[in-house]
C-alpha positions as CSV (number, residue, x, y, z in Angstrom):
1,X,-43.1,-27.1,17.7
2,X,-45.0,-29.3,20.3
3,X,-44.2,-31.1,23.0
4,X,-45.8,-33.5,25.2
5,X,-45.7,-33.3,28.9
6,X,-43.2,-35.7,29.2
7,X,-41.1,-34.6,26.7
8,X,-41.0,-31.0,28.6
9,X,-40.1,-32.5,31.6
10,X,-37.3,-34.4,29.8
11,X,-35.9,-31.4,27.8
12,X,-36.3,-29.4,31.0
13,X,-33.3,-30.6,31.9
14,X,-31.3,-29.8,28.8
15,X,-32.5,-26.8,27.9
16,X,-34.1,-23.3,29.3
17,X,-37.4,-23.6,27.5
18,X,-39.5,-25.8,25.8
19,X,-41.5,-23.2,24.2
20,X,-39.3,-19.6,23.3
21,X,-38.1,-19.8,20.2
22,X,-34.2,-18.6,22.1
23,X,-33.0,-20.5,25.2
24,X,-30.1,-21.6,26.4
25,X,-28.2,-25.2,26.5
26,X,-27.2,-26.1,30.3
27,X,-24.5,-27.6,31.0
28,X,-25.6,-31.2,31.1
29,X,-25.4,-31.3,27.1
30,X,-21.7,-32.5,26.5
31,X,-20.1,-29.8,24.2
32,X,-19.6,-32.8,21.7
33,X,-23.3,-33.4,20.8
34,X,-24.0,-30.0,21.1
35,X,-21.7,-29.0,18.4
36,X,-23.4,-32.1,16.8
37,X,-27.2,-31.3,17.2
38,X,-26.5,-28.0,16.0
39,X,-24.4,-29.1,12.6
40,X,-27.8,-30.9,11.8
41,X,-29.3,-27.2,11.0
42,X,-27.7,-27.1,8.3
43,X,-29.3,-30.2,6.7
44,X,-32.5,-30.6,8.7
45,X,-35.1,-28.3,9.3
46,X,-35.7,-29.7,13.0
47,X,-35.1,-27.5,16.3
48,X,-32.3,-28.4,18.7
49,X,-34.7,-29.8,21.0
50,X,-36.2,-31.9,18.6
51,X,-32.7,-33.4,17.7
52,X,-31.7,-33.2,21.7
53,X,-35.3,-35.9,21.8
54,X,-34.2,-38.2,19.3
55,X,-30.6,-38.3,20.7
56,X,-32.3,-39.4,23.8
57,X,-34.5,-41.9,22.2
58,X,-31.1,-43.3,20.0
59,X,-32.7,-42.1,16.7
60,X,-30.6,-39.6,15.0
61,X,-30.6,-38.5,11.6
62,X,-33.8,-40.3,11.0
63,X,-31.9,-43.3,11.4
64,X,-33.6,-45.8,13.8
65,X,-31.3,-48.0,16.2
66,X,-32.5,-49.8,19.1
67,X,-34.8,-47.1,21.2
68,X,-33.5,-46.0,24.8
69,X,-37.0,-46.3,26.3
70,X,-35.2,-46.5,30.3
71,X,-33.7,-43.3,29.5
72,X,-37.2,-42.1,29.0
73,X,-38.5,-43.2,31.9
74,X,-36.1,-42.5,34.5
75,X,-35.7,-39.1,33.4
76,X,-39.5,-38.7,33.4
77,X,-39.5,-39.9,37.0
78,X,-37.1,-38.1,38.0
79,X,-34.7,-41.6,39.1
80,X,-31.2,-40.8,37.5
81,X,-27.8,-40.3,38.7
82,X,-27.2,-37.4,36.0
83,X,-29.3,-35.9,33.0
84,X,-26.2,-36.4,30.9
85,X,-26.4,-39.9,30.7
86,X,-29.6,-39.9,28.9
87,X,-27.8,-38.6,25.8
88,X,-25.2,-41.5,26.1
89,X,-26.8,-43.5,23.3
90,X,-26.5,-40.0,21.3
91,X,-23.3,-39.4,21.9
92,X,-21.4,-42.2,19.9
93,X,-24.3,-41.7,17.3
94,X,-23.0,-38.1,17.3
95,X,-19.4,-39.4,16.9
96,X,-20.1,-41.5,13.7
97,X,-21.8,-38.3,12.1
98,X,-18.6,-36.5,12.9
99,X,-16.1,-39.2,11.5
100,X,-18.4,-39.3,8.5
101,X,-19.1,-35.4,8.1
102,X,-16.3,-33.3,9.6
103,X,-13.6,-31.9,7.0
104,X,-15.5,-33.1,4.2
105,X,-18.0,-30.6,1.9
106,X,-16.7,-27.6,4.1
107,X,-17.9,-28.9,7.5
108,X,-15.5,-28.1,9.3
109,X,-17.2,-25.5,11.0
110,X,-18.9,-28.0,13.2
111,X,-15.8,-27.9,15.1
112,X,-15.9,-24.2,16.1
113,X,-19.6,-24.7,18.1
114,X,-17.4,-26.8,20.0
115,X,-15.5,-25.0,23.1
116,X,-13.2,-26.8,25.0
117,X,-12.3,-25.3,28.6
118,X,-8.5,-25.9,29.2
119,X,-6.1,-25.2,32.3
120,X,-2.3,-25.8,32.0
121,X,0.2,-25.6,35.7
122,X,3.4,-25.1,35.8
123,X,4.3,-24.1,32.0
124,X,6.5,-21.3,30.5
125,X,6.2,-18.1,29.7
126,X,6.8,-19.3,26.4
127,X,4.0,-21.9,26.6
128,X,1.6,-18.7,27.4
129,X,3.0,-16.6,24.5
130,X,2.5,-19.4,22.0
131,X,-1.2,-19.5,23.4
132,X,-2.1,-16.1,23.3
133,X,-1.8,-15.9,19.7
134,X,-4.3,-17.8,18.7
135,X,-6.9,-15.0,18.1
136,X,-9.7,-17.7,18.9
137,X,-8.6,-18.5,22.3
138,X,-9.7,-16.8,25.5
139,X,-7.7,-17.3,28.8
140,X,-6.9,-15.9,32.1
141,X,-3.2,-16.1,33.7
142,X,-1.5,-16.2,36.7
143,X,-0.4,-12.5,37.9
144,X,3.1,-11.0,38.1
145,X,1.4,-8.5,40.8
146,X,-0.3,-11.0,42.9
147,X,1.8,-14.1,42.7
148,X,5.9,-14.0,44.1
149,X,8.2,-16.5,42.0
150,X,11.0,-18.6,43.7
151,X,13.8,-20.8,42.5
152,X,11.0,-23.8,42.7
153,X,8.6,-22.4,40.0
154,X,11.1,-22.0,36.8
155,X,11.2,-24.2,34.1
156,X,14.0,-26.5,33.2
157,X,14.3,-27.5,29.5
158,X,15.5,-31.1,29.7
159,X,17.9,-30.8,26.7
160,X,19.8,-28.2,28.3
161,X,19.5,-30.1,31.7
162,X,21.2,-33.0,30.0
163,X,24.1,-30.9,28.1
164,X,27.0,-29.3,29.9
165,X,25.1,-26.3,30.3
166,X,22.9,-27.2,32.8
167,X,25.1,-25.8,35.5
168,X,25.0,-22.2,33.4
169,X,21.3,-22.2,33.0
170,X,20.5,-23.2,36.8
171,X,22.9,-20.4,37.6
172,X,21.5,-17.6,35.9
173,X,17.7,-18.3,36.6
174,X,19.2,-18.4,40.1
175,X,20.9,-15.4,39.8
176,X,17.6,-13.9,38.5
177,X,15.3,-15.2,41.5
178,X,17.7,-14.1,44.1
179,X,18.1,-10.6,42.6
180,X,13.8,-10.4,42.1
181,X,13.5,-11.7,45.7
182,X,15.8,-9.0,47.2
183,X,14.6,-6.3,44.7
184,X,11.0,-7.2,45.7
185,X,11.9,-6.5,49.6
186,X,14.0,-3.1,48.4
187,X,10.8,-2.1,46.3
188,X,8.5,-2.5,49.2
189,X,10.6,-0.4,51.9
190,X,11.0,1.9,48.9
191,X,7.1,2.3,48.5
192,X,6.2,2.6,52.0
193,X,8.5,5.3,52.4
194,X,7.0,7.5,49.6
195,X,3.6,6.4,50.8
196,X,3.2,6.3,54.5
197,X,0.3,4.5,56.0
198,X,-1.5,7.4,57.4
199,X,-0.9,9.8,53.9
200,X,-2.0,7.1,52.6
201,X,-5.0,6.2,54.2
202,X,-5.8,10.2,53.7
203,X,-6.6,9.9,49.9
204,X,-8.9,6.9,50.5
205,X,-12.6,6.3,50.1
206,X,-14.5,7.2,53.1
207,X,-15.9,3.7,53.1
208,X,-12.2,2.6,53.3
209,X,-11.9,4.5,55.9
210,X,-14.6,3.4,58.4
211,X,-13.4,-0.4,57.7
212,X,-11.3,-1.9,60.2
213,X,-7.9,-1.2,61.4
214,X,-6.5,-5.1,60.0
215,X,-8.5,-4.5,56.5
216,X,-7.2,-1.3,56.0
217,X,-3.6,-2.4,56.9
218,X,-3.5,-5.2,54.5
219,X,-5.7,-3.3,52.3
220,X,-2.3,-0.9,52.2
221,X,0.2,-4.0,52.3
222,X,-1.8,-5.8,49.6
223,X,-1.5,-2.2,47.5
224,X,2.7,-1.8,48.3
225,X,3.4,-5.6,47.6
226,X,2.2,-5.1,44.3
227,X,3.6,-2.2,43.1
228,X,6.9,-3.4,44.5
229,X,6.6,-6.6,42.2
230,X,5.6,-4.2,39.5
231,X,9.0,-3.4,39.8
232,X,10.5,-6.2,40.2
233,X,9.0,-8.3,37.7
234,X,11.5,-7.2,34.9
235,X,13.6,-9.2,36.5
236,X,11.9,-12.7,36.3
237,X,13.2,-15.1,33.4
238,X,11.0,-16.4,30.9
239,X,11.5,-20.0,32.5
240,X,9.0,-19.0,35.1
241,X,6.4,-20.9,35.2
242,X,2.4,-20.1,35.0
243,X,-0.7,-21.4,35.7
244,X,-3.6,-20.5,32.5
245,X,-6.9,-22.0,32.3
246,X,-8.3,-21.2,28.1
247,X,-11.1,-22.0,26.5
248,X,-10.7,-22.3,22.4
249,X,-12.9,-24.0,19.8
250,X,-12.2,-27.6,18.7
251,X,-10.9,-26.2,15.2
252,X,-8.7,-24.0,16.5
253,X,-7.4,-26.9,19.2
254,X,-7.1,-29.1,16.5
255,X,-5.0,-26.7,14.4
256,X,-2.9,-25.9,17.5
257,X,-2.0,-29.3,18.1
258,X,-0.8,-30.3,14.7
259,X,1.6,-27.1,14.5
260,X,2.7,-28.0,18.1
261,X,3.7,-31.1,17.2
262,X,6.5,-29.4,15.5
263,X,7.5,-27.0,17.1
264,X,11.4,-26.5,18.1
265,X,11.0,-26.6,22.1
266,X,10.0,-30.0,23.5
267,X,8.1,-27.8,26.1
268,X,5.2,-27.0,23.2
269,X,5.8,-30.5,21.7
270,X,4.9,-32.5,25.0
271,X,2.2,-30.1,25.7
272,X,0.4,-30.5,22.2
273,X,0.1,-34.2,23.2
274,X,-1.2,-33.3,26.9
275,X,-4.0,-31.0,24.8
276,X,-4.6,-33.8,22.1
277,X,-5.3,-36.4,24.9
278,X,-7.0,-34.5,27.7
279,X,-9.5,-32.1,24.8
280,X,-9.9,-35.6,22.9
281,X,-11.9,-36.7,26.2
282,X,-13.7,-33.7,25.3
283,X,-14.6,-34.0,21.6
284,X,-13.1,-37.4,20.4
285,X,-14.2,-37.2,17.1
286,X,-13.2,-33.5,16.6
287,X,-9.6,-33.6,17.0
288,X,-9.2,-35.5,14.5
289,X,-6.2,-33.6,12.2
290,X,-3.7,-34.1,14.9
291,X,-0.9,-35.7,13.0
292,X,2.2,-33.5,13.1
293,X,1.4,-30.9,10.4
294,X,5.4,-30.1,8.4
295,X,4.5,-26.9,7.2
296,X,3.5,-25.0,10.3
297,X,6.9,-27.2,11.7
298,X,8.7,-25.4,9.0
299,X,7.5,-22.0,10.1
300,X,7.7,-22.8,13.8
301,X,11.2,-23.9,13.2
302,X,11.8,-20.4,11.4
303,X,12.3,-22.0,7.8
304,X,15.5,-23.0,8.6
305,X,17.3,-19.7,9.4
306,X,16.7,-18.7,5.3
307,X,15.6,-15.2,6.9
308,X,18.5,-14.8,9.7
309,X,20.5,-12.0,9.2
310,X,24.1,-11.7,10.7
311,X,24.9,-10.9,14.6
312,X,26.5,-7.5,13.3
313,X,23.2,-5.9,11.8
314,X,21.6,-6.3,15.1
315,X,21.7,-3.3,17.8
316,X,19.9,-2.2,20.7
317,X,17.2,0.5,21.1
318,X,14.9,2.2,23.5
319,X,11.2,2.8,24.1
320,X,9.2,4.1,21.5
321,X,6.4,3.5,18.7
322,X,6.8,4.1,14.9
323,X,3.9,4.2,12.4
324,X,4.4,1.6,9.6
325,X,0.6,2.1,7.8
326,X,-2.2,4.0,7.4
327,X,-4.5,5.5,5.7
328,X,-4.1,9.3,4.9
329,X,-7.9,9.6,4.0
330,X,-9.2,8.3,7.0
331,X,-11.6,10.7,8.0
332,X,-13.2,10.9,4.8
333,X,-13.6,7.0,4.6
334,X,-14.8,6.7,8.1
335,X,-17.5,9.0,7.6
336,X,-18.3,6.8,4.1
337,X,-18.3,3.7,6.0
338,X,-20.5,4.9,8.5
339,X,-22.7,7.1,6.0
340,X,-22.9,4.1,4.5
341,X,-24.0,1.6,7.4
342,X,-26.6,4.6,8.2
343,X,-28.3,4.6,5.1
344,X,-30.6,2.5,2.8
345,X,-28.8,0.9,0.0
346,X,-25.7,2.7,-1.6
347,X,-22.2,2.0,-2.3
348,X,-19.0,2.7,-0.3
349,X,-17.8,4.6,-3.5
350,X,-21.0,6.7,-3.7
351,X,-20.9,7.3,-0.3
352,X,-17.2,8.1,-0.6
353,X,-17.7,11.2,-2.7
354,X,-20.7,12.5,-0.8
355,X,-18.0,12.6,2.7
356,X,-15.5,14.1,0.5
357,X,-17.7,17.1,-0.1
358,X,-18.2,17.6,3.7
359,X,-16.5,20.3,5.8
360,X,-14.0,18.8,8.3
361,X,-16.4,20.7,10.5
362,X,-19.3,19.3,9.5
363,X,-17.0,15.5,9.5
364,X,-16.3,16.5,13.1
365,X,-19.8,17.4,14.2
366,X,-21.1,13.8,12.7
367,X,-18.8,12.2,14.8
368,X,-19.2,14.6,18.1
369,X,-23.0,13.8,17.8
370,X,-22.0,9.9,17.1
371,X,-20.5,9.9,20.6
372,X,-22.2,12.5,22.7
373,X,-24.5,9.8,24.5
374,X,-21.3,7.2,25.1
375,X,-20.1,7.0,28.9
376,X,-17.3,5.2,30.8
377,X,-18.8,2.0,30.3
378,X,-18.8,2.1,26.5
379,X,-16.4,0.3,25.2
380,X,-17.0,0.6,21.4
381,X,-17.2,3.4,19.3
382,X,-19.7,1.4,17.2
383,X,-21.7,-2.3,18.1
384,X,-20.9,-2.9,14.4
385,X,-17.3,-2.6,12.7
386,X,-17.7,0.2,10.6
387,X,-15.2,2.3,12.1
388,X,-13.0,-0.8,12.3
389,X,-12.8,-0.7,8.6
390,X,-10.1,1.7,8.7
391,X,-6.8,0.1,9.3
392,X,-3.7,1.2,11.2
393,X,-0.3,-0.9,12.3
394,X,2.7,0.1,14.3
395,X,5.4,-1.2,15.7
396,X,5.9,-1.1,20.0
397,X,9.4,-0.9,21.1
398,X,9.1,-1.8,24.8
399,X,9.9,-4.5,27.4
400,X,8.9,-8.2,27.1
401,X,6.8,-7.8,30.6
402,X,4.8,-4.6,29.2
403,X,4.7,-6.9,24.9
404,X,3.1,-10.1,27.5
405,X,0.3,-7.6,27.9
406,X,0.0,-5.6,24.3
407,X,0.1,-9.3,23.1
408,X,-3.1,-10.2,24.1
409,X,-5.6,-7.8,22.8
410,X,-6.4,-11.3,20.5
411,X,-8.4,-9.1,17.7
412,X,-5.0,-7.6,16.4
413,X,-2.9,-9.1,14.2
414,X,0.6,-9.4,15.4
415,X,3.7,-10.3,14.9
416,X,7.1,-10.2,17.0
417,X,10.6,-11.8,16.7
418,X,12.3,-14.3,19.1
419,X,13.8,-12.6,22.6
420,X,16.9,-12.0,22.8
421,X,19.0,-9.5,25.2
422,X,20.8,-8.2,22.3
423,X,17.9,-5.5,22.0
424,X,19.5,-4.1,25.1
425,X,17.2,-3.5,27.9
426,X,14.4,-1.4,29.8
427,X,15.2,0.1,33.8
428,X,12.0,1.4,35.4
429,X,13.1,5.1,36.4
430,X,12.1,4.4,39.9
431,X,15.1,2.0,40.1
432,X,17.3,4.6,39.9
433,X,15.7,6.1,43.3
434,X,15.9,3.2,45.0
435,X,19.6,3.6,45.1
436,X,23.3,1.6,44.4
437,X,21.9,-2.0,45.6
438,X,18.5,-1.9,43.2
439,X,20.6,-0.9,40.2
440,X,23.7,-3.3,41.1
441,X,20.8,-5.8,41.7
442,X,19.0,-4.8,38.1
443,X,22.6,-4.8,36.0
444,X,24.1,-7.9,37.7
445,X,20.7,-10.3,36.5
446,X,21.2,-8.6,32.6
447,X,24.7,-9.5,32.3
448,X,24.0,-12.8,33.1
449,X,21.1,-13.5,31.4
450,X,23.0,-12.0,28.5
451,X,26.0,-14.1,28.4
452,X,24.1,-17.2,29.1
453,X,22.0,-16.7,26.3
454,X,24.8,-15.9,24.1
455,X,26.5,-19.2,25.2
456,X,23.1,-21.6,25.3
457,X,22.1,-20.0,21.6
458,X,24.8,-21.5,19.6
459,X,23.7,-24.8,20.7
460,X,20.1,-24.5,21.4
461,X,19.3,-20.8,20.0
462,X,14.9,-21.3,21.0
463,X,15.8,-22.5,24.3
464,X,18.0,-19.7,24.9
465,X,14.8,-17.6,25.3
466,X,14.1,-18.9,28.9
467,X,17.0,-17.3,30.3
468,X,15.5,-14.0,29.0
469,X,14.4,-11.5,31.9
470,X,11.2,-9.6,31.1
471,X,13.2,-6.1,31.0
472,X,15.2,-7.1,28.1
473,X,13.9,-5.4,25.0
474,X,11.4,-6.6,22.3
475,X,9.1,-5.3,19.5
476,X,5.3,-6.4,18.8
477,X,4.1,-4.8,15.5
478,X,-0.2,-5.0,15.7
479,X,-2.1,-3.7,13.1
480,X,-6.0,-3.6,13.7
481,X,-8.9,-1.0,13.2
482,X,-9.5,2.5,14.6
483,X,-12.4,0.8,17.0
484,X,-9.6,-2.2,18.3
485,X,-7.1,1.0,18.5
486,X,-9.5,3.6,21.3
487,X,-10.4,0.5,23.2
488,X,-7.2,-1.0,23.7
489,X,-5.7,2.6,24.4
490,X,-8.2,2.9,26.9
491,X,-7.8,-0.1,28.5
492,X,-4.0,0.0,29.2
493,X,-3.6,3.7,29.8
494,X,-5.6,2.9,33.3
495,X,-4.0,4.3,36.3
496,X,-3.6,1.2,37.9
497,X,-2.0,-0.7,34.9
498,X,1.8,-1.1,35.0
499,X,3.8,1.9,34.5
500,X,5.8,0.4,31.6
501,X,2.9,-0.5,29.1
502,X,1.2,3.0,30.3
503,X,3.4,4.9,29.2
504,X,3.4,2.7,26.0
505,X,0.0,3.5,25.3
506,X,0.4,7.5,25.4
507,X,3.6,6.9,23.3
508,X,0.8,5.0,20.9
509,X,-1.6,7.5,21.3
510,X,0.7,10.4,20.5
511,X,2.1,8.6,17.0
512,X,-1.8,7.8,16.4
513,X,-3.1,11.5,16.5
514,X,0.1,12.8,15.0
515,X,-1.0,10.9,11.6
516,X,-5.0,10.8,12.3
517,X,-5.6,14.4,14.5
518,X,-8.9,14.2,13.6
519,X,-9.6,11.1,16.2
520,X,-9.3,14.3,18.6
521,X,-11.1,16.8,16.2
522,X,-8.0,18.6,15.2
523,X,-7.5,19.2,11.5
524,X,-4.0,19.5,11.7
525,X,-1.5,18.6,15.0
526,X,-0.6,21.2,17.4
527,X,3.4,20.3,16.9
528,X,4.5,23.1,19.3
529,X,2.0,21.3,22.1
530,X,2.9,18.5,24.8
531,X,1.0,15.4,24.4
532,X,-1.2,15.8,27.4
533,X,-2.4,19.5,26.6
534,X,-3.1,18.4,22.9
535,X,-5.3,15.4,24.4
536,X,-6.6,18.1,27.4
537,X,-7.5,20.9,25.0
538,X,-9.2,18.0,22.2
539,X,-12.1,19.8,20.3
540,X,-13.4,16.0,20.0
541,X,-13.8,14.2,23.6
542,X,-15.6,11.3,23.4
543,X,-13.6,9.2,20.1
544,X,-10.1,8.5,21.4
545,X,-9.9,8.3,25.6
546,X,-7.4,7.8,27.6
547,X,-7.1,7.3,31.4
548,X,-5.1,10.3,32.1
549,X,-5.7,10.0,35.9
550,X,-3.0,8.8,38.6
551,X,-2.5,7.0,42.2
552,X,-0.5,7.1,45.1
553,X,1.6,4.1,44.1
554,X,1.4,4.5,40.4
555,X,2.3,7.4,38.3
């Protein structure tokens, strides 16, 4: 490629170089006619840049219209308001290539170049579970540790608000707040007491330390406020509402929208229009299968109760994980994948025998050499998915505020029913030290939650949900690779994570390496062992970590 002087300076402002053959696309390229400029490299042997030119110049797809020649200028001299409107000739050009092109021949994957960046206030807890499972969608949420809730910020579905169960509903989320308020006070005293400031300030960093009397004091306040709403959390309904700014491709959106449409709380219906209206402003000729879509409805809707089973089966149950797959010859397959990725040519099955004649010792050596070089910082096992490739799925039986979390590690596949109290429900252990108020408190908001759901169900079962406190209990089943599996363990077994989905992850970890010891180095599991000295005592340190560490305010 070549470019004239003025062409540079023009692209200059689109793109990071004129010349290497990667660079980046700023900002002042709309996302739309990005994801258009780069759909033409599948049928046009131009660069980006050369496209990005003829956008400018109103000649796309070697189709002349009347040429832009001001743009030209003005962006050559420097006289414009804002690079992007150089590319406004391009950008309906763009459009009729879409409206022509996308869904047809198998182009829809235009659509997923194109990211839109999303933020929703004041929606449901509901709203942000539906979100988080789309696996495409990346988003960051208002904290339960950081943020306080009040009466003001819960969500009132306006078919209940209209029936004669308004006053019910009102009262139990009320009933909720109060108790999380007061809880929220009891939790802090509670805290400080175990932790006095100057204990406290004795297990610091010394950098901590030499700051200032005010930053260290709200330094420590900062730290007891949120491990007292750590606490108090389980409390809050799921009618509380959020603020969630996402970013997900224009497939994906489009998809979302059309299943939306028909889903059974008006909360999801209203905001698939909001989404179809605010990202159409983004990509208008990408959303563009928006219509209501009845078989996604049907699902949403749960297929019309033709899977329900009767109130009597159902019964309540406690913390805990259970294996539902995997594979029994892991390690040998592991190694063949990775023998496999390692080598020139070859087949999994040839490679499959040759790990099969393999000591576990010599297995076990492969792998300790694999990971002696990988550090804190590591995430992966592998930059490729080869040790991905074997497949493991459980079941977590935990509370909805600790599932919010296990829900969005996005890679796994998941799957969960709808909330219901019924399950029974999860009290922190610390509650019971907090004394006869904090568990009168924790009881008092379960009750209630639980007969209001019971009487809001049989008339609006899916609304019922937003009653639910997150310490009722729930199940997520995941199912993902062995990689997905050490890095999510990892991740949530960190001392300053919440003490309810912590203690998940060693229950996950425990079930994991009973089935798969290897992933420690054992060739069988030391049954008569606790969990912590089989992981301390591991002949294999560096596969599956944990963060076995702890805190002054979290155990």
């Amino acid at each position: 490629m070549s470019f004239t002087d003025s062409e540079k300076r023009i692209l200059e402002h689109f793109v990071t170089s004129c010349d290497d053959r990667i660079y980046a696309i700023k900002h002042t390229v709309p996302p739309e006619v990005f994801g258009a400029l780069g759909s033409y490299f599948s049928r046009n042997p131009k660069d980006f840049r050369e496209h990005l030119l003829d956008a400018i110049k109103g000649q796309i797809e070697e189709e002349e219209i009347e040429a832009a020649e001001k743009n030209l200028e003005w962006l050559i001299n420097g006289n414009f308001k804002s690079p992007t409107d150089a590319i406004s000739s391009g950008i309906s050009k763009s459009q009729e290539f879409f409206r022509k092109w996308y869904g047809k021949y198998s182009h829809k994957s235009i659509a997923n170049t194109v990211w839109i960046p999303m933020v929703g206030t004041n929606v449901s807890q509901l709203f942000a579970k539906e979100l988080a499972y789309d696996q495409l969608a990346f988003f960051i949420e208002q904290s339960t540790r950081y943020v306080k809730w009040n009466l003001d910020k819960m969500f009132c579905d306006s078919n209940i608000m209209k029936s004669n169960l308004r006053d019910i509903y009102l009262s139990s989320l009320r009933t909720s707040v109060e108790a999380y308020d007061r809880l929220s006070e009891i939790a802090v005293d509670f805290y400080k007491e175990k932790n006095p400031f100057d204990e406290w300030l004795n297990e610091q960093s010394e950098e901590l330390k030499n700051s200032s009397k005010k930053f260290k004091e709200n330094t420590y306040n900062r730290l007891i406020r949120g491990a007292a709403l750590d606490v108090s959390r389980f409390l809050l309904p799921q009618a509380c509402l959020t603020n969630i700014a996402w970013i997900l491709d224009a497939r994906s959106t489009e998809f979302d929208i059309a299943a939306w449409k028909g889903h059974p709380l008006k909360e999801i219906r209203e905001s698939a229009e909001l989404i179809e209206k605010h990202a159409g402003q983004i990509a208008p000729s990408l959303l563009k299968y928006t219509e209501l879509n009845d078989y996604y409805a049907d699902k949403l809707n749960n297929y019309n109760k033709i899977f329900e089973i009767g109130w009597s089966k159902k019964s309540s149950f406690g913390k805990g994980v259970d294996i539902i797959s995997h594979d029994e010859n892991s390690l040998d397959k592991t190694i063949a994948h990775l023998m496999k990725r390692h080598n020139f040519g070859g087949t999994f099955k040839q490679r499959y025998y040759e790990a099969k004649e393999l000591s576990f010792k010599s297995q076990i050596n492969l792998l300790r050499r694999m990971t002696e070089k990988r550090n804190a910082f590591d995430e992966w096992v592998e930059m490729d998915e080869d040790f991905d490739l074997m497949k493991i799925t459980f079941e977590i039986r935990t509370d909805i505020g600790a599932i919010r979390d296990w829900r969005r590690h996005q890679k796994w596949d998941r799957g969960e029913p709808l909330y219901t109290l019924d399950n029974g429900y999860y009290k922190p252990f610390m509650i019971e030290e907090m004394g006869d108020e904090a568990n009168d408190l924790f009881d008092k908001v379960m009750e209630t939650a639980h007969n209001t759901e019971q009487k809001i169900k049989n008339v609006f079962p899916f609304q019922s949900q937003y009653v639910i406190p997150m310490a009722a209990m729930h199940s997520i089943t995941m199912s993902a690779g062995l990689d997905q599996l050490q890095y999510m363990l990892w991740t949530r077994s960190t001392p300053q994570g919440n003490f309810s989905y912590r203690e998940d992850a060693f229950n996950i970890a425990e079930k994991v390496v009973k089935v798969h010891p290897w992933l420690l180095g054992y060739k069988s599991y030391p049954e008569e062992k606790e969990f912590l000295e089989v992981y301390k005592e591991a002949p294999l340190k560096n596969l599956l970590k944990l963060q076995t560490g702890r805190t002054a305010l979290h155990v």
